[in-house]
N, C-alpha and C positions, 0 to 999 in steps of 0.2 A: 598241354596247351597253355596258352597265356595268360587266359582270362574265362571267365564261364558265360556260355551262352547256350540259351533253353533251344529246343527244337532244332537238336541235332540228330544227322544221321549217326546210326552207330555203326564207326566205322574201326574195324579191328587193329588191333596194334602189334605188334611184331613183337615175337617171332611170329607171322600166319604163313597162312597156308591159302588162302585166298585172300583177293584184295591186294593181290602184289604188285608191286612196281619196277618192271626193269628197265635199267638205265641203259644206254648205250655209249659208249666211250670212244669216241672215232679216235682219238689220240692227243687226250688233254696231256698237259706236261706235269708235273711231280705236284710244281706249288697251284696249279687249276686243281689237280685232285684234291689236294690238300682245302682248299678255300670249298671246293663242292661239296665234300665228307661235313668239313662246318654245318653246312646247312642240311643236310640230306640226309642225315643219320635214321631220323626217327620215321622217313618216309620212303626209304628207297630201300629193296626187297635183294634186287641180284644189278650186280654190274657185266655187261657185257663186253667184252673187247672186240668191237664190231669189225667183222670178214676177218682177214688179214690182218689187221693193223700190228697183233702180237711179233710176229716178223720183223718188222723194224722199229717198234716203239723203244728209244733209249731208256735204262733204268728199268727195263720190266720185273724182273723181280721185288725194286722197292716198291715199285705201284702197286703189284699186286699185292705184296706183304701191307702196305696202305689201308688199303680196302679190309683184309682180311683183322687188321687190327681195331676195326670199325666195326668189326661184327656183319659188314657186307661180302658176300659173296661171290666172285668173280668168278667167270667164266671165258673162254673161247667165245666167236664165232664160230660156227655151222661153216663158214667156207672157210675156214682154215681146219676144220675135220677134213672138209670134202677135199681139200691140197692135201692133205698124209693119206687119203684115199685112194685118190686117183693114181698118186707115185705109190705103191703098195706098200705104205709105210705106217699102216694102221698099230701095231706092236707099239712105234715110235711115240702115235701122238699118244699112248694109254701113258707112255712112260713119261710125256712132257708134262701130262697131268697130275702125275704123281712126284713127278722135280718141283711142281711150282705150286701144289698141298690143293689143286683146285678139283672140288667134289661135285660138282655140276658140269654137267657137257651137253654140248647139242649135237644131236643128231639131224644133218639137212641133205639132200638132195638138189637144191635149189640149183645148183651149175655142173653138178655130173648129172648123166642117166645109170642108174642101178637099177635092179629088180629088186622090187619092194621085198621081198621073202628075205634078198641079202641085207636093205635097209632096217627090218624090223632084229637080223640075225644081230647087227653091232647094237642096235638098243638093247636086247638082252644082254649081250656081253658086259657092254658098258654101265646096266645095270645092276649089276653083281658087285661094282665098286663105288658106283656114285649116285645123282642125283642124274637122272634122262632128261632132258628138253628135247621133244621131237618134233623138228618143222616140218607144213605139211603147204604145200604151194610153190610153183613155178618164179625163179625171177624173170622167165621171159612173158613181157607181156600179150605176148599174142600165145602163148598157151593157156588155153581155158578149161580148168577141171569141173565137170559138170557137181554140182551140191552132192547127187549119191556118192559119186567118188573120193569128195572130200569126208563124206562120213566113214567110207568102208576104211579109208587111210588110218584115219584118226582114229577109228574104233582098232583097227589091227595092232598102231603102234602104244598106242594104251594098256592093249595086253601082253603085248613085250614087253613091257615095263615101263616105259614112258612116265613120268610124274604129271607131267603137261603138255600139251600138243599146243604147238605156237603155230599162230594161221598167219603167214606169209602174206609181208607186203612190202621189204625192204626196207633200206630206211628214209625212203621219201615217202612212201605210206602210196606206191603207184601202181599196184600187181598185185595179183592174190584176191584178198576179197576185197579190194578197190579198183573202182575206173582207174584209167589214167590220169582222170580228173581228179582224182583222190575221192571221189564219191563211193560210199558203202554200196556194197552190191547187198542191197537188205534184205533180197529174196534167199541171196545163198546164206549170208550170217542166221536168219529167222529157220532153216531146214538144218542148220547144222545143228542150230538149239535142239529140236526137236530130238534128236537122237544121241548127241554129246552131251555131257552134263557140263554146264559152263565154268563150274568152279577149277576145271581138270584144263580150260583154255586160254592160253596167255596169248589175247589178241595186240596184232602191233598197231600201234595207232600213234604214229607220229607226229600227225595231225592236231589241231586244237578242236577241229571239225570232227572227227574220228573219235579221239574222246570223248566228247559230247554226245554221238553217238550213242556208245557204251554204256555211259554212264549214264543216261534215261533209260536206258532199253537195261539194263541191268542192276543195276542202283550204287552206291559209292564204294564197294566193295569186288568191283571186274577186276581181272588180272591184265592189265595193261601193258607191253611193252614199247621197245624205241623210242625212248621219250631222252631227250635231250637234255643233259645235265642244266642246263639255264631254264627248264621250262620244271622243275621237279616240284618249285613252291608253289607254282601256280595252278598244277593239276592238282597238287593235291587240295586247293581251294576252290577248285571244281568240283571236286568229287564231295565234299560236304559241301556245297551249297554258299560259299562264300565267295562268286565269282560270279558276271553278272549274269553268264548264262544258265546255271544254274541255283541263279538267286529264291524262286520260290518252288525250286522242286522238293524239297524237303520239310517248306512250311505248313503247319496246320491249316488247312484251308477251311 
């Protein structure tokens, strides 16, 4: 940090394993990554290349190679698994992973229907070579998985291997465990606690509302994700207490 100030949270430093931050990359261009990585180095966890965009992002290999020369980690989206899914070209995407050195994948469901026996079968595969993200929530907002259901998921793909179970909410932060309204569904996040251990869940919170959340109900070390590469200096001034909403959560009172 820059400067010293007493009555901080302690808040862990990278490389962790909780308290992580993933970024979401809808399709910034070489010199946007370039000026992002600037600032973002000491506070951003994993990069994701959200749905689809790997498809036709120009220069994807340098990007990627970018990030990975930053010591960040890049990933797919989950609906560009579920596109080499649905066309039975599962073989395909192991091998895209391994063309472009990236050790993190996610596993989602969110736009095909699978049977979870067969979703949990590619988390253990895919766990034998890398790092598992496994999402667990509907992008359709009129499907509502009841809280035991969100636990049995998230407990099942946990034991396939899973590193982390990411609780769906897209990237406007409007499905899963949010209203429409982007409002927390507090009763399902509060019963998921009860039975997930939260260090093991990287919830999406794209939201500045959504993090806030979080980060009172859990303290400055939640695993957060879809957070918008413009918004990365600001959360993490959130999350210690240097922001106004959470200006005196961390003071001695």
């Amino acid at each position: 940090m820059n400067f010293s100030l007493s009555q901080m949270p302690d808040r862990f430093v990278k490389p962790r394993k909780e308290g992580i931050t993933m970024v979401m990359d809808k399709g910034l261009t070489l010199d946007q990554a370039k000026q992002f990585i600037e600032n973002a180095v000491p506070h951003v966890d994993l990069v994701k290349l959200g749905f689809g965009t790997a498809y036709v992002t120009p220069k994807l290999r340098e990007k990627i190679e970018l990030y990975q020369a930053a010591g960040i980690p890049v990933y797919f989206g989950g609906t560009l698994m579920e596109a080499f899914l649905i066309r039975n070209q599962f073989n395909d995407y192991i091998s895209l992973c391994k063309d472009y050195e990236i050790s993190y994948m996610e596993v989602s469901d969110g736009s095909i229907t699978i049977p979870h026996s067969e979703k949990c079968g590619y988390i253990e595969k895919l766990s034998g070579i890398g790092i598992v993200l496994s999402e667990v929530g509907s992008k359709d907002a009129a499907h509502i998985i009841p809280p035991y259901k969100w636990i049995e998921l998230m407990r099942a793909e946990l034991q396939a291997g899973a590193t982390y179970v990411i609780a769906e909410a897209r990237e406007a932060g409007n499905v899963g465990i949010y209203r429409g309204s982007g409002e927390v569904r507090e009763g399902l996040v509060q019963e998921i606690l009860t039975q997930i251990p939260g260090e093991k869940i990287l919830w999406e919170a794209p939201q500045k509302e959504q993090q806030l959340y979080f980060i009172e109900l859990l303290g400055p070390n939640v695993n957060l994700g879809n957070i918008a590469p413009s918004e990365i200096i600001a959360l993490e001034t959130m999350r210690i207490g240097l922001r106004g909403d959470t200006f005196d959560l961390f003071l001695d009172k």
